[in-house]
C-alpha positions as CSV (number, residue, x, y, z in Angstrom):
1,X,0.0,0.0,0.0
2,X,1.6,2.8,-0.8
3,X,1.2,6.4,1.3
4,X,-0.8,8.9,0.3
5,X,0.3,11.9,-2.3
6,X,1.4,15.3,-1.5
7,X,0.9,17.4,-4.0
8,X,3.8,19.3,-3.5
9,X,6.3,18.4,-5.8
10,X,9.4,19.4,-3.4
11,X,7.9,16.1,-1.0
12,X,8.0,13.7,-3.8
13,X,10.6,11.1,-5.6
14,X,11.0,11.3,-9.2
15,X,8.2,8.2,-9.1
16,X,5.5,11.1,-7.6
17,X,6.3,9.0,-4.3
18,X,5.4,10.9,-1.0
19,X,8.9,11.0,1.4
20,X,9.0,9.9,4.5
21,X,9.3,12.8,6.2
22,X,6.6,14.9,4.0
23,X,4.2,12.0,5.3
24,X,5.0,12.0,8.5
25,X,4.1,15.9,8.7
26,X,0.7,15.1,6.7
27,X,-0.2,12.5,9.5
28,X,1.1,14.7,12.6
29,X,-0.7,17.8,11.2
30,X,-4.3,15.9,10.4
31,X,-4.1,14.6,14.1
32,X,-3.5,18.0,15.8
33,X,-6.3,19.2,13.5
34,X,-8.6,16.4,14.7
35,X,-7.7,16.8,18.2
36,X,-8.6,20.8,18.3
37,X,-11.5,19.8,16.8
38,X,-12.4,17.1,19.3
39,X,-12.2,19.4,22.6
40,X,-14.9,19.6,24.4
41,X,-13.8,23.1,26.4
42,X,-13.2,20.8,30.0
43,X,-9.5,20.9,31.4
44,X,-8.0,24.0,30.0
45,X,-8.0,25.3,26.9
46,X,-9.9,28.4,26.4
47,X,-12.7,27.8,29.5
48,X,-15.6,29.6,30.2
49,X,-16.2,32.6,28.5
50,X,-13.5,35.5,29.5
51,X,-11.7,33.1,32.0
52,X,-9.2,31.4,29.9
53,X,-7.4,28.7,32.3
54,X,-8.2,30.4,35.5
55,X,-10.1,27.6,36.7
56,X,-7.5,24.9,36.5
57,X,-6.4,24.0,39.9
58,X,-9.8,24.8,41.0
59,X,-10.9,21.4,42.7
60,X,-14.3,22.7,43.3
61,X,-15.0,24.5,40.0
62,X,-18.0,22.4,38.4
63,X,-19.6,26.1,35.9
64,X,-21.3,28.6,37.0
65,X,-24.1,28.4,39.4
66,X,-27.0,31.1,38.3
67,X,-27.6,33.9,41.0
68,X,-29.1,36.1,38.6
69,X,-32.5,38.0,39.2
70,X,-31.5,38.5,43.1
71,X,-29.8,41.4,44.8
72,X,-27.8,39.4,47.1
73,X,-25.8,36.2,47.4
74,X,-23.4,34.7,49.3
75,X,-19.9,33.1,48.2
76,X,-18.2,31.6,51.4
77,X,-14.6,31.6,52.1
78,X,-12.5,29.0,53.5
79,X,-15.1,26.5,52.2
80,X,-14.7,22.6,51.7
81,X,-10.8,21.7,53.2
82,X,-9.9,25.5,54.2
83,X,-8.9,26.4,50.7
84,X,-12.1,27.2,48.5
85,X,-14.6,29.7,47.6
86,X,-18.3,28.0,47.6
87,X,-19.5,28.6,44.9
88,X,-16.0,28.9,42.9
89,X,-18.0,30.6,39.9
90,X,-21.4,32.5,40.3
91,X,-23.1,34.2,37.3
92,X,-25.2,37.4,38.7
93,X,-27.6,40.2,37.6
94,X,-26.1,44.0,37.5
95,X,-26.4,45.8,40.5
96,X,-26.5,42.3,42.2
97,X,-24.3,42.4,45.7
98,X,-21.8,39.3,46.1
99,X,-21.1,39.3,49.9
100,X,-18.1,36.8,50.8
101,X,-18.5,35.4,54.4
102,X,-15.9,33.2,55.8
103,X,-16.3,30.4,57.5
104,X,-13.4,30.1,59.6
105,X,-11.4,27.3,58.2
106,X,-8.3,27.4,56.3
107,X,-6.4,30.5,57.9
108,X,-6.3,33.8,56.8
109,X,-8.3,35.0,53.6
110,X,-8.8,38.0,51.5
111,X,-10.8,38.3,48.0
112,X,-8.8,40.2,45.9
113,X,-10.1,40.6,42.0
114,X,-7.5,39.7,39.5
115,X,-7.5,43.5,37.9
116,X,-7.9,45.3,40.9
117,X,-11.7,46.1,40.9
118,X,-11.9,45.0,44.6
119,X,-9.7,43.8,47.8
120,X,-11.4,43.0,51.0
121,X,-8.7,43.2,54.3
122,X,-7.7,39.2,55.7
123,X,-10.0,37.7,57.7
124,X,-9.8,34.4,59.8
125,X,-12.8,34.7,62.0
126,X,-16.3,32.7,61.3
127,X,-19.0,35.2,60.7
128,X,-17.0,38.2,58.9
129,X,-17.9,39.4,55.5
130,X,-16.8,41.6,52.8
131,X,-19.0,42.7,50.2
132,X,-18.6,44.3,46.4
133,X,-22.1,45.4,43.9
134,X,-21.4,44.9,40.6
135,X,-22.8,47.3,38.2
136,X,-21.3,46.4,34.9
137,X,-21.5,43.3,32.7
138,X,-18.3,41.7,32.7
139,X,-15.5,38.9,34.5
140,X,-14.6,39.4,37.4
141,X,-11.8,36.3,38.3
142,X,-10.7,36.6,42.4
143,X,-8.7,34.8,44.9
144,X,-7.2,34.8,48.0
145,X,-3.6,36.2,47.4
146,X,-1.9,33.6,50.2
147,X,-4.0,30.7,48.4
148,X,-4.0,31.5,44.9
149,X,-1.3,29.2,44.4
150,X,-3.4,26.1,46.5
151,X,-6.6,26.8,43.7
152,X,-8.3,29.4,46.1
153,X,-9.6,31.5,43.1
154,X,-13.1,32.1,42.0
155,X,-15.0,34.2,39.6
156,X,-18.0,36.4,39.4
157,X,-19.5,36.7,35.8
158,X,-22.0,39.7,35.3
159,X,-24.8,39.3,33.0
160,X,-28.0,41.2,31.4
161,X,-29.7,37.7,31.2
162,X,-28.5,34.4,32.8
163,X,-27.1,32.2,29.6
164,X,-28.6,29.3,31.3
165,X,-32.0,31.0,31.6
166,X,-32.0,31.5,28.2
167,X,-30.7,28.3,27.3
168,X,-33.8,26.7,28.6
169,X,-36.3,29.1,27.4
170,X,-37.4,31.0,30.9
């Protein structure tokens, strides 16, 4: 059986025979092709929309959990083994208020948005909160500064209508 042809003359014998090495690149090239076009967006890549790889690490990111349509909600801090936000991802309404309450495990926390929008002081005590509104659509990715290197990171996406509200037709 003999390999398929490249059209290029510069990869072929005098025959018209594809070389070894011009196959070789056909082959490697159509399987990075098919992979790209096999990826189903889960474990890196480009991730949810305007996060890139910021979730990787994140042992308790499973999407975004809709908060949209109230004014308030809670994320808590020092969730699950000390090291978490709970939920790590939360999509939300503008003018919607995301208070983070910490839960006393894990040490010392702050919330400190990747770009600087907000920065809460450290707190280690049950019970104390910090609180941002968020009046324009956007991402927001945060995490603890200590922690950030343990997964402690999180993200608030703001949004005119919830994508999965829309996505099931409310």
């Amino acid at each position: 059986m003999q390999p398929p042809q490249v059209p290029d003359a510069a990869h072929s014998d005098a025959a018209g025979r594809t070389s070894r090495r011009a196959f070789v690149a056909t082959v490697a090239g159509t399987l990075a092709v098919g992979a790209g076009c096999l990826n189903d967006g889960g474990g890196g890549g480009d991730g949810p929309d305007g996060y890139g790889s910021w979730f990787d690490g994140v042992d308790n990111y499973d999407g975004f959990v809709d908060r949209t349509g109230t004014d308030r909600t809670t994320v808590e801090v020092g969730a699950d083994d000390g090291l978490a936000f709970a939920p790590a991802a939360i999509e939300v309404s503008p003018g919607t208020t995301v208070v983070w309450e910490w839960v006393g495990r894990g040490g010392s926390h702050n919330v400190k948005e990747d770009d600087g929008a907000f920065l809460s002081d450290y707190y280690q005590k049950q019970g104390s909160t910090f609180e941002h509104t968020f009046d324009e659509a956007g991402t927001f990715p945060y995490y603890c500064v200590p922690h950030q290197n343990q997964g402690m990171k999180g993200g608030v996406t703001v949004v005119e209508e919830s994508t999965t509200a829309a996505s099931h037709g409310r």
